[in-house]
FIKE-653083 format. One line per 10 residues: number of its first residue (from 1); their letters; for each residue x negated, y negated, z negated of N, C-alpha, C. Coordinates in pm, 1 decimal. Last residue first. Example, Ala and Ser with C-alpha at 12.3 -4.5 7.8 and 13.67 -1.06 7.14 Angstrom:
2
2	sa	-1285.0:225.0:-708.0:-1367.0:106.0:-714.0:-1290.0:-3.0:-787.0  -1319.0:569.0:-780.0:-1230.0:450.0:-780.0:-1320.0:330.0:-780.0
//
This chain:
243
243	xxxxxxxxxx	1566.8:2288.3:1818.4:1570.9:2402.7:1728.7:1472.4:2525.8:1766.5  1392.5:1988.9:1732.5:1464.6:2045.5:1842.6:1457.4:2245.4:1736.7  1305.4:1661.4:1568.3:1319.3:1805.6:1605.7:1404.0:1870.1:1725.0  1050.8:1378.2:1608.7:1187.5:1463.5:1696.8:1178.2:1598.1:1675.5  1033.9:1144.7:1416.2:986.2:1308.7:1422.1:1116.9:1291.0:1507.1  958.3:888.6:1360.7:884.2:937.7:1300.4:851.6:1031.2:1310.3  881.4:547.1:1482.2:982.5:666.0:1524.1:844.6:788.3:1498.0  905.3:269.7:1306.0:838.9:373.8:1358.1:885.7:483.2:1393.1  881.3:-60.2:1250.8:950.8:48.6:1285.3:899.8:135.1:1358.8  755.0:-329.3:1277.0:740.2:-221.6:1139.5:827.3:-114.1:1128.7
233	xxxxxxxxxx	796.4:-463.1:1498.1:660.4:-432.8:1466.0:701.8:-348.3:1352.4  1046.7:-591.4:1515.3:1045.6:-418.8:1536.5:939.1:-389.6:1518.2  1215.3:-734.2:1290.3:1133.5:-743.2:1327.6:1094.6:-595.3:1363.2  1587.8:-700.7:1192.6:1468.3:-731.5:1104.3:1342.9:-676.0:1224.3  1922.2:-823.9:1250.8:1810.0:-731.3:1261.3:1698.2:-794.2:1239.5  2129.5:-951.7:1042.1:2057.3:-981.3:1106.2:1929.0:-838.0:1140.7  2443.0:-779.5:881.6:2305.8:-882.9:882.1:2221.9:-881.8:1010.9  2743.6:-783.7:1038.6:2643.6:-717.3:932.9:2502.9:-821.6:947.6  2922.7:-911.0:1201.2:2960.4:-921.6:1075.6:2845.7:-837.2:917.7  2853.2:-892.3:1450.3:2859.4:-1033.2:1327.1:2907.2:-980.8:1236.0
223	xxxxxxxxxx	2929.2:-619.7:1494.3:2838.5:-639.9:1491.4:2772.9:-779.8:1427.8  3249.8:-425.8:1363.9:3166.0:-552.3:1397.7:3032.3:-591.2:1382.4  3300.9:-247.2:1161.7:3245.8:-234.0:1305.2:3230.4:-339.1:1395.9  3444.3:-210.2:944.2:3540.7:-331.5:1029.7:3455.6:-320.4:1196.1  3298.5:-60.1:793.6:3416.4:-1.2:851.3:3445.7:-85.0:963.1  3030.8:-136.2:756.9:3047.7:-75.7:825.5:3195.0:-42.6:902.1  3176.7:-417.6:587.8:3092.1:-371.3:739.1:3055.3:-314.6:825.7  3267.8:-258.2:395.4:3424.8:-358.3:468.5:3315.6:-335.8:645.4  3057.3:-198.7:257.2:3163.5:-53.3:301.8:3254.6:-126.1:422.7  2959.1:-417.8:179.0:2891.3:-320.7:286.0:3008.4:-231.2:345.3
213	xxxxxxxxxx	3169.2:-512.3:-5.1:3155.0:-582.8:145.2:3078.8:-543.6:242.2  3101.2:-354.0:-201.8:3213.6:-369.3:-130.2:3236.1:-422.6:-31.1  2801.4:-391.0:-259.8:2862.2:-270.1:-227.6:2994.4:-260.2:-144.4  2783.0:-735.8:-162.3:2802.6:-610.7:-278.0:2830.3:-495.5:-150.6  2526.2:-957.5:-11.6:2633.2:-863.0:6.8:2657.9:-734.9:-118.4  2313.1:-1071.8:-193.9:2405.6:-1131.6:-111.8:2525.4:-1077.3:-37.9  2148.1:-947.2:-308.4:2255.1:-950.9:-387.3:2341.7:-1055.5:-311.9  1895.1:-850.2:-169.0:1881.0:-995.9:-199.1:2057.9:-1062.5:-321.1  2000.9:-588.6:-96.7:1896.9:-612.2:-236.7:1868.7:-712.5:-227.4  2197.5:-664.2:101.9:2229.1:-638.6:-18.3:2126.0:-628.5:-160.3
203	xxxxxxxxxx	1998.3:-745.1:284.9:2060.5:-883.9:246.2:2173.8:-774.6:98.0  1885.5:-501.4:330.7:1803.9:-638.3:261.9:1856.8:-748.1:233.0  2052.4:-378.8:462.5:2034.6:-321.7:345.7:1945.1:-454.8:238.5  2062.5:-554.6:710.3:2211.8:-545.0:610.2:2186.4:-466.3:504.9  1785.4:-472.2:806.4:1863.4:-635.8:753.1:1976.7:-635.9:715.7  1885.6:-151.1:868.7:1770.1:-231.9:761.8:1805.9:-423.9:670.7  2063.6:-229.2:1038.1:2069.4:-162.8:933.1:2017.8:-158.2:819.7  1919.8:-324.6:1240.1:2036.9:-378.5:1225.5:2061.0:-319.9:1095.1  1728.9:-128.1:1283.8:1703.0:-266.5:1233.5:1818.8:-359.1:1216.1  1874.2:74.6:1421.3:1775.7:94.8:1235.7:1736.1:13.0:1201.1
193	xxxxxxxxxx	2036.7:4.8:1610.1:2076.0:32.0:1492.0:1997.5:38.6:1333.6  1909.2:-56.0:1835.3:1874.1:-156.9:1778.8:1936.4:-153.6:1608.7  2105.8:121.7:2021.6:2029.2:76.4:2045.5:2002.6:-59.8:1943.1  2211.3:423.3:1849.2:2228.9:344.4:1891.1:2114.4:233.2:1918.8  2065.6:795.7:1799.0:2079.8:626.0:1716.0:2099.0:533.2:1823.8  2144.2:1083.2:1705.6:2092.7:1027.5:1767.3:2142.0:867.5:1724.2  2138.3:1256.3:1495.4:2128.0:1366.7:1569.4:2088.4:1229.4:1692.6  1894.0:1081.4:1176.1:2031.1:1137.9:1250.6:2024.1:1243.5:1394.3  1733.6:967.4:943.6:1755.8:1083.1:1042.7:1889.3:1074.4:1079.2  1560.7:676.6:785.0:1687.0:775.2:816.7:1687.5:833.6:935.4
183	xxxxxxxxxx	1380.0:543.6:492.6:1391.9:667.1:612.1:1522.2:692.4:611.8  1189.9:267.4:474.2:1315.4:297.5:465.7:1325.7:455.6:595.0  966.8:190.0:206.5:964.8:261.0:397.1:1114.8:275.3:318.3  701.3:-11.8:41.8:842.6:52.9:57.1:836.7:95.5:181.6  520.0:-160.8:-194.3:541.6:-107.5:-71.7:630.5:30.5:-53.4  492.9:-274.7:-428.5:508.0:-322.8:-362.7:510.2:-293.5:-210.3  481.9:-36.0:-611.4:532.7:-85.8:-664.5:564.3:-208.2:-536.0  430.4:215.2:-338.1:389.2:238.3:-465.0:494.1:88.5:-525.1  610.9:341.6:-186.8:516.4:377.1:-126.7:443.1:366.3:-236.2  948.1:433.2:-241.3:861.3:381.0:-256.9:724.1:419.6:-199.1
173	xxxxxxxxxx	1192.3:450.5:13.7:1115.2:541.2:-34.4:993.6:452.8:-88.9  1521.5:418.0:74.0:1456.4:392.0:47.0:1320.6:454.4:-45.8  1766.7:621.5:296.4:1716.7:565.1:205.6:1580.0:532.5:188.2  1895.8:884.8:489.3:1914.9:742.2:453.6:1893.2:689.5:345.4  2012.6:1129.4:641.2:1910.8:1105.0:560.2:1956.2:925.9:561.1  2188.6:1217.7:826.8:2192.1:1338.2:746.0:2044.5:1275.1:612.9  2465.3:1099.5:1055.0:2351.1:1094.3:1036.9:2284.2:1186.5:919.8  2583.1:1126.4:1358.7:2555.5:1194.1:1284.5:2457.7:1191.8:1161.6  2776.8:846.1:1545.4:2608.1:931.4:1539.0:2645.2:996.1:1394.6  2956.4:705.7:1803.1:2930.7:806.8:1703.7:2774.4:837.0:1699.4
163	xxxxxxxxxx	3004.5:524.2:1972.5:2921.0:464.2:1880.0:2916.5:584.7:1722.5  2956.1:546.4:2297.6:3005.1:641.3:2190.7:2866.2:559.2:2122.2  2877.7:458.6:2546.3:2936.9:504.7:2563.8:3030.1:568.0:2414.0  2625.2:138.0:2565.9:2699.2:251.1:2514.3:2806.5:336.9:2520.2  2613.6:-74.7:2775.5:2623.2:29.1:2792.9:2676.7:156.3:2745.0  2584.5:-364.3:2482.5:2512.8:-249.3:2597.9:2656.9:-141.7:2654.3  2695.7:-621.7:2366.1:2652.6:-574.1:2534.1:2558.8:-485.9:2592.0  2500.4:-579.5:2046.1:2618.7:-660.5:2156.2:2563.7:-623.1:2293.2  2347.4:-286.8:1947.3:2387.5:-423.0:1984.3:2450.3:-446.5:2048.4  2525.0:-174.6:1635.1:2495.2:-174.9:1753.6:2509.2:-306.8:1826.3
153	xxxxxxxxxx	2648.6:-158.4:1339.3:2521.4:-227.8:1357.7:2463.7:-167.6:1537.8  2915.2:-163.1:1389.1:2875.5:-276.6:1344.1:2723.3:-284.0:1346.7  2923.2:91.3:1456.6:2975.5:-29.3:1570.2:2875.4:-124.5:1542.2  2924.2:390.8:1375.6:2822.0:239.6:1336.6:2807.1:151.1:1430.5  3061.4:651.1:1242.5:3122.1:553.1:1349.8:3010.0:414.8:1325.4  3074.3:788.5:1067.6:2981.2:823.6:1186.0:3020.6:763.6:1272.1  2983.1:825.8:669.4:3064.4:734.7:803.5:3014.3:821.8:944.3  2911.1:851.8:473.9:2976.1:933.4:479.6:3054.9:832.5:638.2  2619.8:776.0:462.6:2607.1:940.4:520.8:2804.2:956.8:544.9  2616.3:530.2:403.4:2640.1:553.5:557.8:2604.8:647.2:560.6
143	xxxxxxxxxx	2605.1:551.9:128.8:2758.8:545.7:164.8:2724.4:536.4:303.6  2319.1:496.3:72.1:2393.8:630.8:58.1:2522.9:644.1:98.3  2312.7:242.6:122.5:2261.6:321.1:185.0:2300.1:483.4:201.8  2372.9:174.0:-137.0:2409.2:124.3:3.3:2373.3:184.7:85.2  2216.9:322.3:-294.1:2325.3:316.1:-345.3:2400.1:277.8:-184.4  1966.6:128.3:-212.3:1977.8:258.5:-174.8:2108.6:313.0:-240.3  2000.1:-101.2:-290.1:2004.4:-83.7:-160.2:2005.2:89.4:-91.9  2009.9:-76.5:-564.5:2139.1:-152.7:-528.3:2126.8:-135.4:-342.2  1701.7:7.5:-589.9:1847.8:86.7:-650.7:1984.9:74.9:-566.0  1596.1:-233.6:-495.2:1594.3:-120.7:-451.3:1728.8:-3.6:-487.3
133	xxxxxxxxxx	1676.2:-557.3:-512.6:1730.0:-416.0:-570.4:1734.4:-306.3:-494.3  1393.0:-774.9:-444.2:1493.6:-690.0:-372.0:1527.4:-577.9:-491.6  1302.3:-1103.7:-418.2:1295.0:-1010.3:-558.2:1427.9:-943.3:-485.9  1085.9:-1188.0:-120.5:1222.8:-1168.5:-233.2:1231.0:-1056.5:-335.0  971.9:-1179.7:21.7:925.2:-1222.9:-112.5:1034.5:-1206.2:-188.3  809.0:-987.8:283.1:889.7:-1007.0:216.2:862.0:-1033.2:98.4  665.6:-831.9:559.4:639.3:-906.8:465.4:780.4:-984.8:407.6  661.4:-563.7:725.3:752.4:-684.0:711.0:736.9:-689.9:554.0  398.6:-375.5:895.3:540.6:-409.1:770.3:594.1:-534.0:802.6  241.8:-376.3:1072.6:303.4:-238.4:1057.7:412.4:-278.0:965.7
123	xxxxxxxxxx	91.6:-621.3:1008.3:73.8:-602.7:1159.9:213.9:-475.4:1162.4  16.6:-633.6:750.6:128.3:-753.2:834.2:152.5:-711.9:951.3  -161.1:-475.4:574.7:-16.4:-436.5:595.6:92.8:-487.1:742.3  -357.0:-582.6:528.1:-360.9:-511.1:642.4:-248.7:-460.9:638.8  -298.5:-848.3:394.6:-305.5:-838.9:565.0:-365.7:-719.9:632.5  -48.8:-889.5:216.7:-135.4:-776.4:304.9:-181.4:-794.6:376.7  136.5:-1056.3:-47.9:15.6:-1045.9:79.1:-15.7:-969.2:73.3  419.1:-829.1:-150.4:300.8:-889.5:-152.5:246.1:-944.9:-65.9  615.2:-641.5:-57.1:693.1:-777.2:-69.9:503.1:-842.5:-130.6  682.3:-460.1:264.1:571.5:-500.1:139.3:622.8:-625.5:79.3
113	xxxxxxxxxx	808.5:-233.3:480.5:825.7:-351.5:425.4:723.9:-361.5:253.5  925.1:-19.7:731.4:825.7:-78.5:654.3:823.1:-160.3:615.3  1104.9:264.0:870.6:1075.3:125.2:853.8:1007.8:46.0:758.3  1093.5:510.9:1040.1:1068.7:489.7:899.1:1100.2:331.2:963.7  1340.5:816.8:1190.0:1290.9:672.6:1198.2:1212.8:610.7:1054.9  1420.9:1077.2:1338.8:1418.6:1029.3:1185.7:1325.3:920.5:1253.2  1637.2:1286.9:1452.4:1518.1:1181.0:1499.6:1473.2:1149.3:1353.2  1779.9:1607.5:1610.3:1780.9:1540.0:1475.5:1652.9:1384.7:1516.1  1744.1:1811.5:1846.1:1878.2:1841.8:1732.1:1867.4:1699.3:1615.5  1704.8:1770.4:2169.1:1683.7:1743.2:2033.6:1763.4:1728.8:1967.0
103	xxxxxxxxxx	1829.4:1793.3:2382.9:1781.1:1911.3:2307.4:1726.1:1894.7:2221.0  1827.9:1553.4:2538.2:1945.3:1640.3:2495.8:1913.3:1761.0:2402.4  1536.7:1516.4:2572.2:1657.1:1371.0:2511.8:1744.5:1486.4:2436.9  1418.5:1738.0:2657.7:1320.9:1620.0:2570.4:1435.3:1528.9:2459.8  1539.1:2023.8:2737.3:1547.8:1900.6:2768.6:1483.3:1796.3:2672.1  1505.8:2363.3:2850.0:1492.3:2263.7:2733.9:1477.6:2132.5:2778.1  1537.8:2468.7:3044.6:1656.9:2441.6:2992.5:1651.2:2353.8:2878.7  1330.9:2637.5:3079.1:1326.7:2503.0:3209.9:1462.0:2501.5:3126.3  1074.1:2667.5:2763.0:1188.3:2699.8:2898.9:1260.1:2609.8:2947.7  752.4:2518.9:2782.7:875.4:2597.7:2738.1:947.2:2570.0:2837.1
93	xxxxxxxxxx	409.0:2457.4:2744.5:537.6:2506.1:2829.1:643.7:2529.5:2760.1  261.7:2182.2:2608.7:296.9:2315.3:2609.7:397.7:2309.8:2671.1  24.0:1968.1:2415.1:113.2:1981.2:2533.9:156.1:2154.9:2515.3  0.7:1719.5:2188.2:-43.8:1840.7:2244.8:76.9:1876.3:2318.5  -101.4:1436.8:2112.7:-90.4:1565.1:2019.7:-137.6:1713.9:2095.0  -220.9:1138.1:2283.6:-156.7:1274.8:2326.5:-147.3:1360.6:2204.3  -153.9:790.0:2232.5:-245.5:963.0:2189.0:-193.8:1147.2:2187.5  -197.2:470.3:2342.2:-115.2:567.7:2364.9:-191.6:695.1:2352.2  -420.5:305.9:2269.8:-273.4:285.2:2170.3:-156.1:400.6:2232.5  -616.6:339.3:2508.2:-596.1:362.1:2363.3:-527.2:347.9:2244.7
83	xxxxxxxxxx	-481.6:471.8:2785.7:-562.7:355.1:2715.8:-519.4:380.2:2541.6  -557.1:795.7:2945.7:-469.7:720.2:2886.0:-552.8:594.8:2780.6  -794.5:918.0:3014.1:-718.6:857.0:3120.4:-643.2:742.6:3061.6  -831.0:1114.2:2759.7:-978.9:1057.1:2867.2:-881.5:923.6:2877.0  -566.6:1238.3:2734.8:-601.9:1127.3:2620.1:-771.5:1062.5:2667.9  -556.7:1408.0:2949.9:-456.2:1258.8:2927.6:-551.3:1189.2:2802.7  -756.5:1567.7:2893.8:-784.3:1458.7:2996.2:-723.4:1373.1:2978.4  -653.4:1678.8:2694.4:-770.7:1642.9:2666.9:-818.4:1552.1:2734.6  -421.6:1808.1:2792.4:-403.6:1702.0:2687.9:-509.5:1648.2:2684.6  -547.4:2004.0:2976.0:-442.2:1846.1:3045.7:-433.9:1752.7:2953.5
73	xxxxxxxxxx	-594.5:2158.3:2790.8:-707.2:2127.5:2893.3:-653.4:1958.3:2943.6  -365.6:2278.0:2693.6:-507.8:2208.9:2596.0:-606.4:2174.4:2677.4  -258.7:2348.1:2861.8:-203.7:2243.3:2833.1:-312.3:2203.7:2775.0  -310.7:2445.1:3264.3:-395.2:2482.7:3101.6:-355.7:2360.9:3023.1  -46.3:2506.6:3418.3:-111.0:2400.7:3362.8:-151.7:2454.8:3209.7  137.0:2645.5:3746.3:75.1:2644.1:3556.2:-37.7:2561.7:3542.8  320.3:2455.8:3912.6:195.1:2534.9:3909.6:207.9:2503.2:3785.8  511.2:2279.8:3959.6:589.5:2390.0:3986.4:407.4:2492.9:4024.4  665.9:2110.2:3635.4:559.3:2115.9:3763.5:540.4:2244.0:3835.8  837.4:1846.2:3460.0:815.6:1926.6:3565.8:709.1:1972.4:3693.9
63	xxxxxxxxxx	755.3:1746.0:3164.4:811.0:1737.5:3309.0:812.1:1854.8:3357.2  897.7:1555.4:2832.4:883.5:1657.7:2971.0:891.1:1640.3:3076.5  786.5:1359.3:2508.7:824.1:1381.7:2697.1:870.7:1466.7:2764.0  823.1:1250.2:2230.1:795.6:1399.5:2268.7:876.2:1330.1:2424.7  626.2:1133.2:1961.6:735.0:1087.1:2099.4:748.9:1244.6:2129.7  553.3:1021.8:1667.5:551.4:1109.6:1721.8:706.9:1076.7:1816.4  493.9:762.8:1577.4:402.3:831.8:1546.4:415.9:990.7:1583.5  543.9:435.4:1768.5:613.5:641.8:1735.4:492.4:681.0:1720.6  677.4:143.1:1759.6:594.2:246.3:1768.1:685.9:368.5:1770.8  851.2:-145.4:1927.2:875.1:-10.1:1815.9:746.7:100.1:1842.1
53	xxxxxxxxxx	782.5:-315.7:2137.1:739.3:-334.3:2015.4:757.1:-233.4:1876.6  1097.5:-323.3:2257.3:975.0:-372.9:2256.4:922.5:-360.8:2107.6  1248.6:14.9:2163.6:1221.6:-152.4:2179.9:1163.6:-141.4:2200.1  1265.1:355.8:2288.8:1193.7:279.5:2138.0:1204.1:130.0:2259.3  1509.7:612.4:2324.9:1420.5:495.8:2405.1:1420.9:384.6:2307.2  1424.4:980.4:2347.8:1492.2:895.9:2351.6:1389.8:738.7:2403.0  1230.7:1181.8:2479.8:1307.8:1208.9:2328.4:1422.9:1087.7:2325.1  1225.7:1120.0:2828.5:1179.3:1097.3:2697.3:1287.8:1150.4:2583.8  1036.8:1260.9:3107.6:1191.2:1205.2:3057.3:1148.7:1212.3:2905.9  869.2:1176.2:3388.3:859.5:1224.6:3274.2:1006.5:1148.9:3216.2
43	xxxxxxxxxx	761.6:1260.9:3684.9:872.7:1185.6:3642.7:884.9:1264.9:3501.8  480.5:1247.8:3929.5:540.8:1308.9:3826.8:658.8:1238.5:3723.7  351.6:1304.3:4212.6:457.3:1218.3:4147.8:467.8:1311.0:4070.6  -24.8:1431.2:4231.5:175.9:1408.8:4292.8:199.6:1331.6:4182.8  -255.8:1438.7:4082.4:-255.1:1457.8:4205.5:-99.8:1478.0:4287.9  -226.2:1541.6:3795.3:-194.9:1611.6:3886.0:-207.8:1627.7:4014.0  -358.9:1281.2:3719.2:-440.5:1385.4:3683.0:-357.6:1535.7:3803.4  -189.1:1094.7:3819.0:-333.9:1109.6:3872.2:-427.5:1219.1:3879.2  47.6:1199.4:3706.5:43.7:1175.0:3824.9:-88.2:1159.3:3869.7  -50.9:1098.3:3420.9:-28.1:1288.6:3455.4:-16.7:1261.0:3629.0
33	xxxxxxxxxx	-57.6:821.6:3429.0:-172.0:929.9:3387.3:-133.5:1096.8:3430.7  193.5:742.1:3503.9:136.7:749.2:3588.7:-45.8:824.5:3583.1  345.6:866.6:3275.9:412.7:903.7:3423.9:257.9:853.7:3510.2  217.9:720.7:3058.7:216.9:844.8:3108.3:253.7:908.6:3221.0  297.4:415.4:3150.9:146.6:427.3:3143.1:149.6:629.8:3146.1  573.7:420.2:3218.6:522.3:398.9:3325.6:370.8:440.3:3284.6  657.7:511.9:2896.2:703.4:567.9:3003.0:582.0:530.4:3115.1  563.0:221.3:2828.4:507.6:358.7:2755.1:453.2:478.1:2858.4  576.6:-100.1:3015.6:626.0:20.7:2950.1:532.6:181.9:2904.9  606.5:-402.9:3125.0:498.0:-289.7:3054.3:512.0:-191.2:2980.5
23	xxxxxxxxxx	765.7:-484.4:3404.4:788.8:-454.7:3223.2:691.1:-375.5:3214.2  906.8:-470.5:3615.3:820.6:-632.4:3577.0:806.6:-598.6:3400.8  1120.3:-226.0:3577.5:1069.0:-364.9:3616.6:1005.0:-470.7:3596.3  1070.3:21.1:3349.4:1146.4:-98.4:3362.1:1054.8:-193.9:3527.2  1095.6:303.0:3093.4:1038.1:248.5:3201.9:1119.7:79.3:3324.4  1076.5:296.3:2788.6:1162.1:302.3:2913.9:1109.4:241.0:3045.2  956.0:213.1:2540.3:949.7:289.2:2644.6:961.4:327.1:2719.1  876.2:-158.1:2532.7:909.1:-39.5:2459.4:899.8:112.4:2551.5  682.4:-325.1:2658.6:771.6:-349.7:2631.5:929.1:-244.9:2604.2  386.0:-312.4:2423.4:500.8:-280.5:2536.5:626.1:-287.7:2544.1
13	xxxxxxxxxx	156.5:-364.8:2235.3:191.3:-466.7:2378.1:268.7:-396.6:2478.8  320.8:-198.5:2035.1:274.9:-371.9:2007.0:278.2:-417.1:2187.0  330.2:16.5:1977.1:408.7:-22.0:2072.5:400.4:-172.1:2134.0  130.8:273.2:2006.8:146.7:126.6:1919.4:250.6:54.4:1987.2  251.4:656.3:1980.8:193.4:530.3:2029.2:188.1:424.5:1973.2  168.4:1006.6:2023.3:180.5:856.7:1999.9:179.4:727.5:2076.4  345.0:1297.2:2172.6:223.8:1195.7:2182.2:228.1:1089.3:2049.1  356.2:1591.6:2388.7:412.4:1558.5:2202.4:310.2:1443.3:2190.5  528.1:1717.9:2618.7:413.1:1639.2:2601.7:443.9:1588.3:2450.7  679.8:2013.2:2794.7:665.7:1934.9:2654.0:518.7:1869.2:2635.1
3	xxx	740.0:2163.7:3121.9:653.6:2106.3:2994.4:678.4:2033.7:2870.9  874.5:2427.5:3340.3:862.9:2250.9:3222.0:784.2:2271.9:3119.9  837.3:2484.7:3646.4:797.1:2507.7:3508.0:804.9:2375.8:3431.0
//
C-alpha cells in the first residue's frame, strides 16, 4: 500500500533534501521518524530535490507499507517525533502507481526579495538596494514561457540528462512597494535553475542586461553567460500538483 506524506520545512540547517552522506538531510530526518514510528525500514521518495538551505512550504513524499495506516493518527505522531522546522500537513493512501517525483504534473517555486531594512524579512528574503525595474524584469521574464530548453541557467557538472522543462508561470509579484516574490511553475526544474534565473532577472532590473541580451542567454545556453545565482535562504518550494 502507498502513501502520500504532504509536509514542510526550514531548510536553514539542511543540507537540502536528498538524502546524502555525512549530510544533514530532510529526506534522512522523515525516513527515519516513520521507521521508528513503524517499527521497519522505511524508504521515502520525494516530489523532487530542494538545496542546501531551500525551504518548502509544501513537499509531498511516499512510501510503502504493506499494513493499513490510520493517516490522521501517523501524522499526529510524525509531527510528536519530528524536530521542529520539519511539519507534517497530512497523510493519505492512494494508488500503488502513483509516484511522489513522476506523477507530479506541475511545481511552482517563490523567491523573495525586499529592497528595505527588515530584519524580520533577512532570514526568508534577499535584501537588496538597488533601484530594480520591476516592469523591465517581468517583460524578461515573460519571454522564458516561450523557450524549453534552459542550459544556461543549469548548473555546471551535473548529471542531467535533459535540459528540457515546460514551464507555464513566470514573474514578479508585488508583496507591497518594497517587497516582492518571484513565481514560476513548471512540469519540472533543473538543479539550481530558479536562482540562476532569479540573478539574471536582477541583473536586468539593475539595467545591466537588455531584453536583447536576455533572449541571446537563454538561447546561447550557456551557463557563464547568465547571471550569478542569488542566495537559497529565500527560496521556497511552493506547491506540487499531481492530477
Amino acid at each position: 500500500m502507498r502513501y502520500f506524506v504532504y509536509f514542510a520545512y526550514d531548510g536553514t540547517r539542511y543540507h537540502g533534501w536528498q538524502l546524502q552522506p555525512d549530510a544533514h538531510s530532510v529526506q534522512a530526518e522523515l525516513q527515519q521518524a516513520l521507521s521508528t514510528l513503524l517499527r521497519g525500514d522505511v524508504e521515502v521518495v520525494g516530489a523532487g530535490r530542494t538545496d542546501a538551505g531551500v525551504h518548502a512550504r509544501m513537499m509531498v513524499a511516499h512510501f510503502d507499507w504493506n499494513v493499513a495506516i490510520d493517516c490522521k493518527q501517523m501524522a499526529y505522531r510524525l509531527n510528536k517525533l519530528l524536530p521542529r522546522d520539519i511539519a507534517v500537513h497530512r497523510m493519505e493512501r492512494v494508488d500503488d502507481e502513483l509516484h511522489a517525483r513522476f506523477s507530479a504534473t506541475s511545481r511552482t517555486y517563490h523567491y523573495y526579495l525586499h529592497t528595505v531594512k527588515d530584519p524580520f524579512a533577512r532570514a526568508y528574503s534577499l535584501e537588496l538596494h538597488y533601484n530594480l525595474d520591476f516592469e523591465a524584469m517581468n517583460r524578461a521574464a515573460g519571454l522564458l514561457l516561450k523557450y524549453d530548453d534552459f542550459g544556461a541557467f543549469c548548473k555546471s557538472h551535473t548529471d542531467v540528462k535533459t535540459t528540457i522543462c515546460h514551464l507555464t508561470e513566470a514573474r514578479w509579484i508585488a508583496i507591497d512597494d518594497s517587497h516582492w516574490y518571484f513565481r514560476i511553475t513548471a512540469n519540472r526544474f533543473l538543479r539550481n535553475m530558479v536562482r540562476a534565473v532569479v540573478g539574471t532577472l536582477i541583473e536586468v532590473g539593475r539595467g545591466r542586461i537588455s531584453e536583447e541580451d536576455f533572449i541571446r542567454i537563454v538561447e546561447g545556453r550557456k551557463r557563464t553567460a547568465a547571471g550569478e545565482s542569488v542566495p537559497a535562504n529565500a527560496l521556497f518550494l511552493e506547491e506540487v500538483k499531481y492530477e
